[in-house]
C-alpha positions as a printed NumPy array, in Angstrom:
array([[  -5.772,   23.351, -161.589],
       [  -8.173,   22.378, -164.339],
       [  -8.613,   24.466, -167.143],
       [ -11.611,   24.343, -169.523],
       [ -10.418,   26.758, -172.397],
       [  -7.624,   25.562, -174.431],
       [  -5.135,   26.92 , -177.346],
       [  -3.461,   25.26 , -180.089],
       [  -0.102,   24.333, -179.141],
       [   3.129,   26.267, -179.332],
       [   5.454,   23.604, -179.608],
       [   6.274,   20.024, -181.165],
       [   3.611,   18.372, -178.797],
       [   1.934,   16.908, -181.646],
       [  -1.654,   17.107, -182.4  ],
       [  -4.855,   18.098, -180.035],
       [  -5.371,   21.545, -177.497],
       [  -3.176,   22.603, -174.7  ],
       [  -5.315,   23.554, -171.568],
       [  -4.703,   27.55 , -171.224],
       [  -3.091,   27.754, -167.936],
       [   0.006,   25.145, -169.378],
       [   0.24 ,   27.619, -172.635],
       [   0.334,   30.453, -170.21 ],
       [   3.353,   28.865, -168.355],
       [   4.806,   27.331, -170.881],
       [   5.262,   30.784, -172.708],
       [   7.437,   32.039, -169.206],
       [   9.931,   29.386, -170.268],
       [  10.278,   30.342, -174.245],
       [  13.713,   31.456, -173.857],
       [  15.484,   33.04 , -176.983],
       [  18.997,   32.034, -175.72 ],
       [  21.159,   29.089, -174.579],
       [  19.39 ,   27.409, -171.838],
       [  19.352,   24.209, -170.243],
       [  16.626,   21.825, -170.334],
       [  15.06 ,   20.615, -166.849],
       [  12.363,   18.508, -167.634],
       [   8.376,   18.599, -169.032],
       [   5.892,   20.533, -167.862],
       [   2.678,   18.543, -165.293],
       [  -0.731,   20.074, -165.599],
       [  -3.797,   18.944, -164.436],
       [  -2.018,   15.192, -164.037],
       [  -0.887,   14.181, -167.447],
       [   2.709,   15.304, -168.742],
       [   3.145,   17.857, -171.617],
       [   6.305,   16.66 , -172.975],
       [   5.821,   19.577, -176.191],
       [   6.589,   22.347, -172.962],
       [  10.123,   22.271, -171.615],
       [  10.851,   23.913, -168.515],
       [  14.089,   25.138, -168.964],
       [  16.737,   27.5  , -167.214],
       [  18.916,   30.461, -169.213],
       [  22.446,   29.44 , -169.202],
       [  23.339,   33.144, -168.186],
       [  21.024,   33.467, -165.064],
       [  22.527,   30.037, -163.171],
       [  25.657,   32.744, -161.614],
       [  22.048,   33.97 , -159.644],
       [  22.459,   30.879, -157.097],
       [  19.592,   28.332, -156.324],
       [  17.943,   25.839, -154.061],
       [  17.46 ,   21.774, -154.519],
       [  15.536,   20.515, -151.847],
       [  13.418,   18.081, -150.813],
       [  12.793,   15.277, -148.833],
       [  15.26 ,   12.043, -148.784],
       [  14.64 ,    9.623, -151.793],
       [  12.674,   12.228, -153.941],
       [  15.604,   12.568, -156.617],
       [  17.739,   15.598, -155.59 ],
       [  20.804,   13.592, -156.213],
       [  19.609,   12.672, -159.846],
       [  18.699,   16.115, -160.023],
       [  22.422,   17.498, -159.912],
       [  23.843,   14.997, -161.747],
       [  20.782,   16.123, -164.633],
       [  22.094,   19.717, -163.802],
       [  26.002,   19.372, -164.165],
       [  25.517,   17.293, -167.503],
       [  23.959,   19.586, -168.944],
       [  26.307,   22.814, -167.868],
       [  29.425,   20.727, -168.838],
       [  27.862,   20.134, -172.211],
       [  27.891,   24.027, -172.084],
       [  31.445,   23.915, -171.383],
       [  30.767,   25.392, -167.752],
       [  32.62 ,   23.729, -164.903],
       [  31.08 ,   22.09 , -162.23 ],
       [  32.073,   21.595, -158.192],
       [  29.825,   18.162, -156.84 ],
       [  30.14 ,   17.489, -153.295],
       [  29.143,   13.645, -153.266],
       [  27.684,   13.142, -149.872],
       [  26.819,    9.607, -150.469],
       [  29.441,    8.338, -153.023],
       [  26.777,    8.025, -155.944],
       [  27.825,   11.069, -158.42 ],
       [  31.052,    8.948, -159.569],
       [  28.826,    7.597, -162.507],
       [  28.632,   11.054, -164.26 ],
       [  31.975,   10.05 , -166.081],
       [  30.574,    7.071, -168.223],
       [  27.915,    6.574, -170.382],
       [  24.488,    5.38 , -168.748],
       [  22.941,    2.262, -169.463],
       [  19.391,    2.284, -171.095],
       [  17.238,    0.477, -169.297],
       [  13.348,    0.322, -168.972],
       [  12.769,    3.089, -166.744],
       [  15.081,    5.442, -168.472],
       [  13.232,    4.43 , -171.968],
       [  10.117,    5.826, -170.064],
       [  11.278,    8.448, -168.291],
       [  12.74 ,    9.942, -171.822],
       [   9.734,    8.839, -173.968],
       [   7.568,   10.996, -171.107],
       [   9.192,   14.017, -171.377],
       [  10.361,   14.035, -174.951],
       [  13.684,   13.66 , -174.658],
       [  16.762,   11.988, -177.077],
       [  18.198,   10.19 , -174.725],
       [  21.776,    8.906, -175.838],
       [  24.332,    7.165, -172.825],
       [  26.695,    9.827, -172.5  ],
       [  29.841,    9.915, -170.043],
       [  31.618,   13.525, -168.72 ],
       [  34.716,   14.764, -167.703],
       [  35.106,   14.22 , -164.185],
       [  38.026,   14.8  , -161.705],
       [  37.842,   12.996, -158.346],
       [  39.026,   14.165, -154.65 ],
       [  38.636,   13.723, -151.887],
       [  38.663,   15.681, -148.676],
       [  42.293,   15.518, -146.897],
       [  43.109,   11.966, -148.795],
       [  39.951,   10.069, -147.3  ],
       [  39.045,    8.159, -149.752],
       [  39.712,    7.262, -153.546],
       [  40.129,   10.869, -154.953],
       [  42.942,   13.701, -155.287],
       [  43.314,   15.039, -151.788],
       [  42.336,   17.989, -151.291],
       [  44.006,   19.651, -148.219],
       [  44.364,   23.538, -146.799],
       [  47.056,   25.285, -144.399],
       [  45.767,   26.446, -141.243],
       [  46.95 ,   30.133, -142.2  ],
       [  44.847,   29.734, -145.317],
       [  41.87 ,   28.642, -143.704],
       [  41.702,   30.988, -141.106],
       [  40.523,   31.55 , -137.546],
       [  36.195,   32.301, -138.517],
       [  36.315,   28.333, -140.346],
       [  38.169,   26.931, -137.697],
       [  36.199,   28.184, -135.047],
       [  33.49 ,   26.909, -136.876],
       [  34.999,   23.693, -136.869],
       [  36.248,   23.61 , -133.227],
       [  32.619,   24.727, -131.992],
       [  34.137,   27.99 , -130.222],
       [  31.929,   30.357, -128.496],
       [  31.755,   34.351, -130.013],
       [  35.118,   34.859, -127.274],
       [  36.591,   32.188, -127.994],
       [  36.739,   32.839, -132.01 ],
       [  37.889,   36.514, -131.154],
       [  40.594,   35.472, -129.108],
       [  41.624,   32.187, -132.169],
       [  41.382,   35.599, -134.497],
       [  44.261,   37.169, -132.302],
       [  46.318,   34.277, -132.457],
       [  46.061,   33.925, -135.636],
       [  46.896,   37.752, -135.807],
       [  50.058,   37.348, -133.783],
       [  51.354,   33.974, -135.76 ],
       [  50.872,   36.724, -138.78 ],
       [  52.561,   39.338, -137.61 ],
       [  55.728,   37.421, -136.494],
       [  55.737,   35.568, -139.751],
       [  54.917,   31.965, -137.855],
       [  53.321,   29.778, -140.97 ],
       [  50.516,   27.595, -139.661],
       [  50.311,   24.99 , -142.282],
       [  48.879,   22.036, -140.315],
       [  47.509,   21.723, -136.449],
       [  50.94 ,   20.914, -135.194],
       [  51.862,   24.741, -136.1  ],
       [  48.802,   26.06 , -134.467],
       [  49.109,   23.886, -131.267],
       [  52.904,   24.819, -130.831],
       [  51.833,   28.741, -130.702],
       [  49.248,   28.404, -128.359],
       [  51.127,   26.526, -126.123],
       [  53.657,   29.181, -126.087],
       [  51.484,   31.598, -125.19 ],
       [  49.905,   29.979, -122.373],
       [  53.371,   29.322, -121.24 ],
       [  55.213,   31.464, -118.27 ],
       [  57.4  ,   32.405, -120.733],
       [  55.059,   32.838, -123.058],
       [  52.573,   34.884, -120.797],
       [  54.891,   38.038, -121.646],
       [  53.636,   38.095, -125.679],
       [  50.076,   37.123, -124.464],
       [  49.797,   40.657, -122.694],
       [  51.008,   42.157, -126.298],
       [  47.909,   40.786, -128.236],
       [  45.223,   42.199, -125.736],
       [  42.194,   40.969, -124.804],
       [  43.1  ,   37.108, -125.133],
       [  43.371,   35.311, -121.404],
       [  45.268,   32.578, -120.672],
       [  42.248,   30.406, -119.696],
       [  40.502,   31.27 , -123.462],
       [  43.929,   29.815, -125.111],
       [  43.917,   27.347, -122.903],
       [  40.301,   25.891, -123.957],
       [  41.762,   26.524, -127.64 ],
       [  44.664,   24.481, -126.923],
       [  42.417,   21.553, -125.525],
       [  39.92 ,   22.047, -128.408],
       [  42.972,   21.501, -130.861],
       [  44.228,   18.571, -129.098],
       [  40.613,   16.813, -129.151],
       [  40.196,   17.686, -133.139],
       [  43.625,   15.947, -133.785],
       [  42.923,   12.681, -131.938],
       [  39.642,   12.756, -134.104],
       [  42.017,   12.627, -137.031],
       [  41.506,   15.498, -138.501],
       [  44.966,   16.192, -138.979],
       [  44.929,   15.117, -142.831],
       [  42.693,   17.437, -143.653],
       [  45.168,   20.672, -143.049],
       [  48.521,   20.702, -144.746],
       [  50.724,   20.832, -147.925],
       [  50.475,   20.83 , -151.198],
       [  47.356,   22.889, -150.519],
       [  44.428,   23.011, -153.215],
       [  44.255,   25.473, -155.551],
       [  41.011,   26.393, -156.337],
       [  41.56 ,   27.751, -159.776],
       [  42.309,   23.767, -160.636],
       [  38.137,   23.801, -160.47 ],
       [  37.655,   26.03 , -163.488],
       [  39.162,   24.153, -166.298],
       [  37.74 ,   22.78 , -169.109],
       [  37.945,   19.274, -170.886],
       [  39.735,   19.642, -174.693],
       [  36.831,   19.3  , -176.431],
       [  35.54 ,   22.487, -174.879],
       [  33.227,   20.798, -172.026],
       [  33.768,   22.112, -168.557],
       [  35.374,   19.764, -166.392],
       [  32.806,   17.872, -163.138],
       [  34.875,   18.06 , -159.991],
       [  33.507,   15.059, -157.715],
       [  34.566,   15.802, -153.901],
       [  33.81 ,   12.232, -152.708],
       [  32.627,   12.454, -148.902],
       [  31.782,    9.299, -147.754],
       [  34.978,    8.46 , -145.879],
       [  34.096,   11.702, -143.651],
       [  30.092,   11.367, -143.203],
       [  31.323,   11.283, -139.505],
       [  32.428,   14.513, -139.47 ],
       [  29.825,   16.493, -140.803],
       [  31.003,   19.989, -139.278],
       [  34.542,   19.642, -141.052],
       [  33.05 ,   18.915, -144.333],
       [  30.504,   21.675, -144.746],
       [  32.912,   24.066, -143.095],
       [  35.792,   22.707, -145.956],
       [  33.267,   23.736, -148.573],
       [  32.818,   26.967, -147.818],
       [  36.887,   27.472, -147.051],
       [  36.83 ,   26.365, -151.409],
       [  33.84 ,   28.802, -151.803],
       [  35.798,   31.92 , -149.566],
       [  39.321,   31.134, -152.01 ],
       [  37.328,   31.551, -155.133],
       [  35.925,   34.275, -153.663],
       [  38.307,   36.212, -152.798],
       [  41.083,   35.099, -155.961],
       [  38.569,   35.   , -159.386],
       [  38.637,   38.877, -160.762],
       [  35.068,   40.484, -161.399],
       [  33.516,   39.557, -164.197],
       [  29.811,   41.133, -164.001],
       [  26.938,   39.826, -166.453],
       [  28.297,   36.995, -168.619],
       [  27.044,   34.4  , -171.336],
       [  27.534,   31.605, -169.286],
       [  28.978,   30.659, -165.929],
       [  32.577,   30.54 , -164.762],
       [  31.538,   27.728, -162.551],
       [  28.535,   26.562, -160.467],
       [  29.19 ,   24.852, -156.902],
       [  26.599,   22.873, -155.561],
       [  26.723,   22.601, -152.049],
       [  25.214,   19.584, -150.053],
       [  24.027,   18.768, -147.011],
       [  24.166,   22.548, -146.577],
       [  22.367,   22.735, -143.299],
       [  25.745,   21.466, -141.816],
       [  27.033,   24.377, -142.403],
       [  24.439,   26.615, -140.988],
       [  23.734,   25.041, -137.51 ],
       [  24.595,   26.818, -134.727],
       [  26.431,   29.242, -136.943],
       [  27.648,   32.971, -135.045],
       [  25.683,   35.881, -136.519],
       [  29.194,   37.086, -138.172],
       [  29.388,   33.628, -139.632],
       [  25.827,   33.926, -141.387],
       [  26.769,   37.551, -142.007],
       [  29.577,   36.493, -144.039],
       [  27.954,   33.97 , -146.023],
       [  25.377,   36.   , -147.418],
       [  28.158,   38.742, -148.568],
       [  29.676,   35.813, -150.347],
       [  26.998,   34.441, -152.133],
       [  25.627,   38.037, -153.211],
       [  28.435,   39.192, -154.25 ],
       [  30.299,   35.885, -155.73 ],
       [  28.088,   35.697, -158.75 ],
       [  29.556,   38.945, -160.068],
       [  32.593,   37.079, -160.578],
       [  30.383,   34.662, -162.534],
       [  30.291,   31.659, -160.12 ],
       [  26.632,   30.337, -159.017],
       [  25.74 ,   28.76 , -155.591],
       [  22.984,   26.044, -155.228],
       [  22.616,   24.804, -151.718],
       [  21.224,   21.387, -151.424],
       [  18.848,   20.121, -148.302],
       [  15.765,   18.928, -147.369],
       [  13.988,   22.007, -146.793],
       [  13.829,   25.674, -147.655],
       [  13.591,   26.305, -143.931],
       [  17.749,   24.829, -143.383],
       [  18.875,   28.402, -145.23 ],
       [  18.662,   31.07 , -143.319],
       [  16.441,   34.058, -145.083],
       [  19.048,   36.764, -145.893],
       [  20.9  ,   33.395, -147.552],
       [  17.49 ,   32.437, -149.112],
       [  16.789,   35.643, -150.254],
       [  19.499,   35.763, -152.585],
       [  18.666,   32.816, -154.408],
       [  17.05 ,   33.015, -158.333],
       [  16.587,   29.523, -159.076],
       [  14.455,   26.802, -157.307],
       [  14.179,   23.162, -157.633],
       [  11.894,   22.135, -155.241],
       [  10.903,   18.171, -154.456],
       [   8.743,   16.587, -152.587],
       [   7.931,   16.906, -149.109],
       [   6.747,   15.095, -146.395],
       [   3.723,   15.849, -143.944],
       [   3.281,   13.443, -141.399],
       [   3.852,   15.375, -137.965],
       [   2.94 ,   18.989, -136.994],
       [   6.838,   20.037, -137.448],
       [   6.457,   18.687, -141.321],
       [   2.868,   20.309, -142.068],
       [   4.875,   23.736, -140.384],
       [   7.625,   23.023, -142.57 ],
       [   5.443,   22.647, -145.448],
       [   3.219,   25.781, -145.286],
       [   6.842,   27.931, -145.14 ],
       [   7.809,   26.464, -147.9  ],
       [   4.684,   27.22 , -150.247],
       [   5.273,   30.877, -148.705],
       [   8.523,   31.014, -150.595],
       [   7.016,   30.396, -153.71 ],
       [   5.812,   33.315, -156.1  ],
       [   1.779,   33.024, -156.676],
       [   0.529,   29.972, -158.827],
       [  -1.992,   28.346, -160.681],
       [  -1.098,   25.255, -158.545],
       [  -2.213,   23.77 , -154.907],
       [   1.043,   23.978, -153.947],
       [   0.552,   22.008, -150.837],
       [  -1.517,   19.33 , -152.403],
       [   1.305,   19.432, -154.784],
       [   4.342,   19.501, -153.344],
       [   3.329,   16.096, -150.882],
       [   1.839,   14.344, -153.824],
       [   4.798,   14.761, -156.274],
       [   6.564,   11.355, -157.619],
       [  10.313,   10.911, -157.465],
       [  11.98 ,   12.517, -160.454],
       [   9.304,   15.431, -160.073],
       [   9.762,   18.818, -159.467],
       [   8.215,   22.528, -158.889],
       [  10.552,   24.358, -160.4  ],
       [  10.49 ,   28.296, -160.814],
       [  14.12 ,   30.137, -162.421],
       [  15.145,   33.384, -163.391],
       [  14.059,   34.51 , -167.071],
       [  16.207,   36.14 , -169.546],
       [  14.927,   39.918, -168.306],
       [  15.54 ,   38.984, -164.643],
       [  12.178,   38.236, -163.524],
       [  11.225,   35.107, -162.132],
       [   9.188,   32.282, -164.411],
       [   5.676,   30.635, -163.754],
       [   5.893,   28.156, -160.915],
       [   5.943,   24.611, -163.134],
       [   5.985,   21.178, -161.572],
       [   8.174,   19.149, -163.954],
       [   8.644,   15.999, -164.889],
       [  12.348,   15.761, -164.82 ],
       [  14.724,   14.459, -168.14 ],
       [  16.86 ,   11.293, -167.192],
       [  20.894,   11.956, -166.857],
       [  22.862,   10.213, -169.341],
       [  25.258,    9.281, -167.574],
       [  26.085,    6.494, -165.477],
       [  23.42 ,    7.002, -162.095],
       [  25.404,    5.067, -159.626],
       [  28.968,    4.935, -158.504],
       [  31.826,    3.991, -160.795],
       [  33.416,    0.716, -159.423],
       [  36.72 ,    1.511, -156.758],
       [  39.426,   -0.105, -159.285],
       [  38.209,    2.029, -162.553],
       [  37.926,    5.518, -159.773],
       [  41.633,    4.678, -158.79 ],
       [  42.396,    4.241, -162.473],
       [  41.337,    7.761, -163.372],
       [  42.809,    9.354, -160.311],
       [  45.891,    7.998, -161.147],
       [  45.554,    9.143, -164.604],
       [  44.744,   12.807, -163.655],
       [  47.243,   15.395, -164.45 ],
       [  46.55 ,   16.4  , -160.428],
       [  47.955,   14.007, -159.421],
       [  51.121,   14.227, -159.547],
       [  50.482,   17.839, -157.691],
       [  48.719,   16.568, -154.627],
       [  49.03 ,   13.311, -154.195],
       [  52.375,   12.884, -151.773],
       [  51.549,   15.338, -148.502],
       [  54.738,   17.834, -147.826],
       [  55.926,   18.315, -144.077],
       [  57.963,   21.292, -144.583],
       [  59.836,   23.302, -141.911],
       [  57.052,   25.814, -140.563],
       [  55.749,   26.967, -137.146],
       [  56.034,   24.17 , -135.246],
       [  59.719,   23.034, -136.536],
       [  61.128,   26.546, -136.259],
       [  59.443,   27.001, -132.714],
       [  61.503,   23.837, -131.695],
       [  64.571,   23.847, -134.324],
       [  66.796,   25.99 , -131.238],
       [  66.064,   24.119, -128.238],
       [  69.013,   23.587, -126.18 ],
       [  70.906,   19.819, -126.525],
       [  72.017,   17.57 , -123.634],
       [  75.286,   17.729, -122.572],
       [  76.913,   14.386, -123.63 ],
       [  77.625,   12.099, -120.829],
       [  81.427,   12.418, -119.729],
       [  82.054,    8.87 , -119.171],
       [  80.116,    5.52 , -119.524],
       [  78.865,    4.574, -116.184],
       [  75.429,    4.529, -113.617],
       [  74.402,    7.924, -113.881],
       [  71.082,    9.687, -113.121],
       [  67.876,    8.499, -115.107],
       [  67.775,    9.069, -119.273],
       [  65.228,   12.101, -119.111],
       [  61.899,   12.105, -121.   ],
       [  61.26 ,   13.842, -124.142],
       [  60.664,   17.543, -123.301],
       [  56.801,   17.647, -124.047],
       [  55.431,   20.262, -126.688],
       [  55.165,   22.926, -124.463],
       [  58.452,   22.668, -122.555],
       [  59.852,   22.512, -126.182],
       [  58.379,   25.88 , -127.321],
       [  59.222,   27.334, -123.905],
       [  62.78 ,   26.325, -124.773],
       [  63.197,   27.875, -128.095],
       [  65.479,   30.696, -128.162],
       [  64.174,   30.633, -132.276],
       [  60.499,   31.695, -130.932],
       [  62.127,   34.771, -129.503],
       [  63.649,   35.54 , -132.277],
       [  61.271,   35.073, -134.648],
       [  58.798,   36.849, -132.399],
       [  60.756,   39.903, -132.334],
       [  61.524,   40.165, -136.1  ],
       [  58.251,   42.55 , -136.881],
       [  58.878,   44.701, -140.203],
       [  60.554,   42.032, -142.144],
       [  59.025,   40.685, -145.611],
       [  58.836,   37.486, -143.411],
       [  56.716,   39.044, -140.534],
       [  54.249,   41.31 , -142.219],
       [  51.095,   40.604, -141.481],
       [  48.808,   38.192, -143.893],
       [  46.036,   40.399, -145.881],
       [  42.858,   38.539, -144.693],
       [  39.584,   38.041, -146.209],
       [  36.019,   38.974, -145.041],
       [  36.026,   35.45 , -143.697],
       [  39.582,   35.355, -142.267],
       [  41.234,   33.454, -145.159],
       [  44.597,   34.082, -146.292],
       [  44.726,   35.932, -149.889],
       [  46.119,   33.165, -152.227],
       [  49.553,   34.851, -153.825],
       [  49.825,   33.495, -157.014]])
């Protein structure tokens, strides 16, 4: 990496040479246009805090990658990233997997290792606090919930969630067909559980034969699979008022985009729901936000963590859908950067539509890691650098970075010596979180769950009464309460409802290409 020859310096690095091969990156990262500052550039050991490595504002809708090893600074690194964009006035989506990214609304406190950090790499550091908005998934914790329907969510997620085999999601898809067609609302479990139990009913056995290709034993292991996720108490994650994703894309008043914090901790134990809830927010942006093509800046970027969650043991048509959403997302000017340890978590067709790349450090102490490690330094475009030698000897707060330039093509590999946030890095203390949650004009919105009549209370709203007793007196045993299914076996309303095809009611739902409902706004 050493470099003999040397060239007066391009920038405000102050006096002396800069070795050739930093001039020759540091020229990939000249940008003419708004862009945002990453860090300073490493060569040859020292830092060169005259050469910013930097990112063009309009190229972060071309998705990227923050990995690395645990401790290494990826955390730091989004919070560094979503300061930066909201400064821009682009909005930001944060899942915080370990309840740390609360800080990013107030100011940061100097310190000594943020007065070096800054003096290294140049920068005017100045404590600086952001617009944040807080949730949190289905109520679980100190945020805004946020909460979906079943029908919105659709049968692809929740088969995701429920760990169903290839049949088994084809036969939740006709379900979820016939609950659409006979204008049956799912908006929480209950809903779902009362329409399979119908049709794995005797009664019920009659509309099964009208879906095709569904058995009684599949909707069966459905019905059991439902039960299970309920007593795991899941059941505040789906319901009313659902989240509107368009609440994401606003902006502060004084122009800065706004941070949305999804705080996770609360659900850490349920890793499959949580990845699987970020991509339901990813699919209804999708699918709502108009085309937009090439613009200045972002409409929003959503950094997604922990996302090897989300692709273990994921169907082929599960992958298959992901990758159309992430290539074709940023044309309606939202960017994707998956967060995780390693390159090798994203699948390739995913990888391969990635522009931007924020690699830390790696480990190499078994055979797995040194595997790991070589397919990672295959990902990279050529370099001037060791990248293996590199990538394992790399400090916390360090980087390789390489972006997309302003004409497309991708920048000199640089490791980087990364700015400090200026915000607050830590969480913000429980009472001052519930402060600004209260305080948020969401609130009001979300906050109070809705139980409104739907599936499961028009499925039972016509079962027949008991007779009143004639006269006081011994009598025969009070009977128990008619269990779910004997209740939806009962309802004269099912039949009804089931036979009401062609109304504005029971038209099917337009689905998406990952079997979400179309948002009507």
């Amino acid at each position: 990496m050493s470099d003999s020859e040397t060239v007066p310096p391009a920038g405000p690095e102050g006096a002396g040479a800069r070795p050739a091969g930093a001039q020759k990156i540091a020229s990939g990262y000249a940008f003419t246009g708004p862009a945002l500052d990453l860090g300073a550039l490493l060569w040859d050991g020292a830092c060169h805090p005259g050469v910013s490595v930097r990112v063009p504002l309009p190229v972060l809708n071309r998705h990227g990658l923050v990995a690395g090893a645990t401790g290494t600074g990826k955390t730091k690194t989004l919070q560094l990233i979503a300061e930066r964009l909201s400064a821009q006035g682009v909005p930001v989506f944060l899942a915080d997997v370990k309840g740390d990214l609360s800080g990013i609304a107030r100011p940061g406190r100097p310190d000594d290792r943020v007065r070096k950090r800054s003096g290294e790499v140049g920068q005017e550091w100045t404590p600086a606090g952001f617009p944040a908005e807080f949730l949190a998934l289905g109520g679980l914790g100190h945020g805004i919930p946020v909460r979906a329907t079943i029908t919105s969510f659709g049968p692809v997620l929740l088969a995701k969630v429920l760990q169903l085999n290839h049949t088994q999601e084809q036969s939740l898809g006709l379900i979820f067909h016939y609950a659409d067609t006979k204008g049956l609302e799912l908006v929480d479990l209950k809903d779902l559980r009362a329409v399979v139990a119908f049709l794995t009913s005797d009664e019920g056995r009659t509309e099964l034969r009208t879906i095709g290709g569904l058995s009684g034993a599949t909707a069966g292991v459905i019905l059991r699979s439902l039960t299970a996720l309920e007593a795991q108490g899941a059941a505040d994650f789906f319901g009313e008022p659902e989240f509107d994703t368009a609440d994401l894309l606003r902006t502060a008043p004084d122009g800065r985009g706004i941070v949305s914090v999804l705080e996770l901790p609360a659900v850490q134990d349920k890793p499959l729901l949580f990845s699987t809830f970020l991509m339901w927010l990813l699919a209804d942006l999708f699918h709502d936000l108009p085309e937009i093509g090439d613009a200045d800046k972002p409409r929003l970027v959503f950094f997604f963590d922990e996302a090897h969650l989300l692709f273990h043991d994921a169907s082929r048509a599960f992958l298959d859908s992901i990758t159309q959403t992430v290539r074709l997302i940023r044309s309606k000017g939202v960017g994707v950067f998956f967060v995780t340890q390693t390159p090798k978590d994203v699948p390739g067709d995913v990888l391969a539509q990635l522009g931007n790349r924020v690699q830390h450090a790696l480990r190499a102490f078994t055979p797995d890691d040194h595997k790991a490690l070589r397919a990672t330094v295959q990902t990279f475009p050529k370099s001037a650098y060791d990248l293996e030698e590199l990538l394992t000897g790399l400090g916390t707060g360090e980087a390789v970075v390489t972006v997309l330039g302003e004409t497309g093509a991708p920048t000199p590999v640089a490791a980087t010596r990364l700015r400090a946030p200026e915000s607050l890095m830590g969480p913000v203390d429980a009472a001052a979180l519930d402060e600004a949650v209260r305080a948020s004009p969401l609130h009001e919105r979300y906050a109070q769950a809705v139980d409104r009549e739907s599936a499961y209370e028009r499925l039972g709203a016509a079962r027949p009464q008991e007779p009143a007793a004639a006269a006081p007196g011994p009598g025969p045993a009070p009977r128990e309460e008619p269990s779910l299914v004997e209740q939806v076996v009962a309802s004269g309303m099912f039949r009804s409802l089931a036979r009401s095809v062609g109304t504005q009611l029971g038209r099917e739902i337009t689905r998406s290409l990952f079997g979400t409902a179309r948002r009507r706004r």
